[in-house]
Residue, then its C-alpha position, 0 to 999 in steps of 0.5 A: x791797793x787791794x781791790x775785790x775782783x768778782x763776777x757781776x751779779x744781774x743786779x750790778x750790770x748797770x753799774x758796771x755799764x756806767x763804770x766803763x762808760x766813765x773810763x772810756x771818757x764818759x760818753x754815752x753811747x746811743x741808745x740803740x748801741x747801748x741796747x746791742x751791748x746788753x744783748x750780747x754781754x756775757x755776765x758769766x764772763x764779766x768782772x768787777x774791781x769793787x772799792x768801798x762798795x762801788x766799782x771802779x774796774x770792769x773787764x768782760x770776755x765774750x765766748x768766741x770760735x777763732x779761725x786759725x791756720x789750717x782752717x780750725x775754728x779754736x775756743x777763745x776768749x774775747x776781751x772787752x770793756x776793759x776800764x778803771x776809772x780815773x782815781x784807780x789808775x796805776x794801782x794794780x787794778x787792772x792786774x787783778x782784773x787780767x789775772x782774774x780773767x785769764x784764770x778764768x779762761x783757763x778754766x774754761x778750757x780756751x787756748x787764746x784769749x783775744x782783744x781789741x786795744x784802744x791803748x796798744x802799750x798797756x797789754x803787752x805787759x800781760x802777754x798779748x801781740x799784734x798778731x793781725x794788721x789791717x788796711x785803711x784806705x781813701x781811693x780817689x774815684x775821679x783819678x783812678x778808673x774803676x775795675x773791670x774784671x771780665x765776667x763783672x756784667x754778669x753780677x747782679x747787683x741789687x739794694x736792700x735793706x740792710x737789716x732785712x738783708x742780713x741773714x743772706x749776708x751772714x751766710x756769705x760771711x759764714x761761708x769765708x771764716x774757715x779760709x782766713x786765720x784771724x776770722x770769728x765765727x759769729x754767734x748769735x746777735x753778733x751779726x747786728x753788730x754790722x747794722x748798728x746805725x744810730x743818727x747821732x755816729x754818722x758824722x754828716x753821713x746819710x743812713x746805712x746802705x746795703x748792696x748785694x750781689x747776685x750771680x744767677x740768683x745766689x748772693x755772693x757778696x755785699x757792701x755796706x756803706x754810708x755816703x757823707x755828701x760834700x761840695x766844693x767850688x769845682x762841684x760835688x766831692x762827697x765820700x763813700x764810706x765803707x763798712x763791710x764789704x765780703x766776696x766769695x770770689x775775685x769777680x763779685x769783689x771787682x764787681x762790688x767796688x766798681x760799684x762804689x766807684x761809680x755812686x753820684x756825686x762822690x769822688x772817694x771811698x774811704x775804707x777802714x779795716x780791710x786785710x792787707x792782701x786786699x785785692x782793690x790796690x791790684x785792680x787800679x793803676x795807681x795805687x798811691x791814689x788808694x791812700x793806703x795805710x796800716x794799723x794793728x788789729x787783732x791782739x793774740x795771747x796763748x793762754x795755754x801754749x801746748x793746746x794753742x800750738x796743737x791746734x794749728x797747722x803749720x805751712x811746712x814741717x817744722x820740728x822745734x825746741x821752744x823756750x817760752x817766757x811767761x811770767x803773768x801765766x807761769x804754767x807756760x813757761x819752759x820747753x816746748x817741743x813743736x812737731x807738725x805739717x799741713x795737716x796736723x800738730x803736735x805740741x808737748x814738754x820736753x827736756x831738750x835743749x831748747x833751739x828758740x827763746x821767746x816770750x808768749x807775747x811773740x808767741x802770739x804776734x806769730x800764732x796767725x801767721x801775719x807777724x813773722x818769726x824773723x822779724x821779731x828775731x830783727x827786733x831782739x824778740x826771738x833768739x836763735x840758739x840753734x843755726x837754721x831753727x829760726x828760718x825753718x820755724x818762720x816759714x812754717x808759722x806762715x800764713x797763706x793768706x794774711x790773717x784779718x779781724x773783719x770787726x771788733x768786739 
């Protein structure tokens, strides 16, 4: 079918709302989250697949600054409230809308377009890659002795209000984002998103709780938590539940976690999102009492592919002919030539005989330096057409620190 693909005026926004709320299941969000969605929407940047007068497909963007390798903030288009509904599956709906969108963020002049994937297979097709992985763990309090980092007793830890404390925990967020590749820099209202608590999520947990902490009087970190009480025959065996937890240094990090070890009757912390190279499995003795487990996060797409490249620096000197496939953006597709070091890129058309194949989808796993060029190339994603280009490229894609999506959009 042939859907009508426009922007949403004002008057359709609860329209649309109820349209994603149908295709997600059709539950309905709390109030208090519901009414964070409204505030932060872009209309200007929300779409509608209208059919016979209603609207059967939604998908929105939000204007985002991501942090890419070399400490760059780049525009980006962050995807969100992508859905059909139910009688509108699997009849090029949700082409029409990515194509419409992507058009768009083109036109807007951002290089990568960016999302979240509650069905990871769908998006590919599109030109999106996993390009970030996060850490699920459940640590197991009563086995595992707490950190103790030399220097920990001098961090002064304090509650607050986690609504009342946010401006001191934003500036400790905002003073991260430039050193680590998949980060984005908030705008306004976002920053609620990490205090949203309404009764009805907290599955059995008691309400949102904040710690921050302090070094001669300068908040230098904070965790947010929930705590689900639980018991058993051998006594008190509740959770901590770990939302946020962000550390301007190794010791105020070791300092936050000794601290949600040792909260009363809990025996484990379970903690959802967190970047790979987390330090808190190198600070106990047994890290198969983590639980450690892993799972995609943040979702690349070079919308275009020679000011992407450009933006970026490159972990050492790279000089590469790359054939890039892209069918759903076809004014990728061709040669790049990939010139660049530490401090800077160039990215541009060229003739030359090409020395990699790929298709912009691993463009985009590779882009933040957490999925490696070889190992694409292991799955028959890259080719080699050049001896040698594949390594050299590999390693200069490379990130120093792993590229971590702190929250979802």
């Amino acid at each position: 079918m042939t859907a009508e693909v426009r922007l949403v005026r004002e008057a359709d926004l609860a329209a649309w709302f109820e349209t994603v709320d149908v295709a997600f299941g059709g539950l309905r969000e709390s109030a208090e989250r519901a009414a964070w969605w409204r505030s932060v929407v872009e209309p200007e940047r929300a779409l509608a697949a209208w059919d016979g007068g209603g609207i059967v497909g939604t998908a929105g963007s939000f204007s985002f600054g991501l942090t890419v390798p070399g400490g760059a903030e780049v525009p980006a288009a962050g995807v969100t409230l992508v859905g059909v509904l139910p009688t509108h599956r699997r009849r090029g709906v949700l082409t029409q809308l990515m194509r419409r969108q992507l058009d768009g963020v083109r036109e807007r002049g951002e290089p990568l377009a960016l999302l979240t994937a509650s069905e990871p297979a769908i998006y590919g097709r599109f030109g999106y890659g996993p390009a970030t992985w996060e850490l699920r763990m459940a640590v197991d309090t009563v086995r595992l002795a707490a950190p103790e980092p030399p220097g920990a007793d001098g961090v002064r830890l304090r509650l607050a209000d986690p609504v009342a404390a946010l401006p001191e925990c934003e500036r400790v967020y905002a003073a991260l984002v430039p050193g680590r590749p998949g980060m984005l820099a908030r705008r306004p209202g976002r920053d609620r998103q990490g205090v949203l608590d309404p009764e009805g999520e907290r599955d059995g947990a008691g309400p949102l709780q904040c710690v921050l902490a302090e070094v001669d009087g300068e908040v230098r970190g904070y965790a947010r938590y929930a705590v689900k009480p639980g018991w058993d025959d051998a006594g008190p065996c509740g959770t901590v539940q770990l939302r946020q937890l962000d550390a301007l240094d190794p010791v105020v990090h070791a300092a936050l976690w000794r601290y949600l070890f040792g909260i009363d009757l809990t025996s484990s912390v379970v903690a959802r999102g967190r970047p790979v190279d987390d330090p808190l499995p190198h600070l106990v003795a047994d890290q198969r009492r983590c639980g450690l487990g892993l799972r995609e996060g943040l979702f690349v797409r070079p919308v275009e592919v020679g000011a992407a490249l450009a933006a970026r620096t490159y972990r050492t000197p790279v000089d590469v002919v790359l054939e890039v496939a892209d069918a759903f953006c076809p004014w990728n597709a061709g040669r790049w030539r990939l010139s660049g070091d530490a401090r800077g890129a160039r990215c541009e058309r060229t003739t030359d005989a090409a020395e990699l194949a790929l298709s912009v989808r691993e463009l985009g796993s590779a882009y933040l330096g957490g999925c490696t060029l070889t190992a694409l190339a292991g799955a028959g994603r890259v080719r080699e057409l050049r001896p040698g280009a594949l390594a050299a490229a590999s390693l200069a894609f490379g990130s120093e620190v792993a590229p971590w999506l702190p929250h979802g959009f």
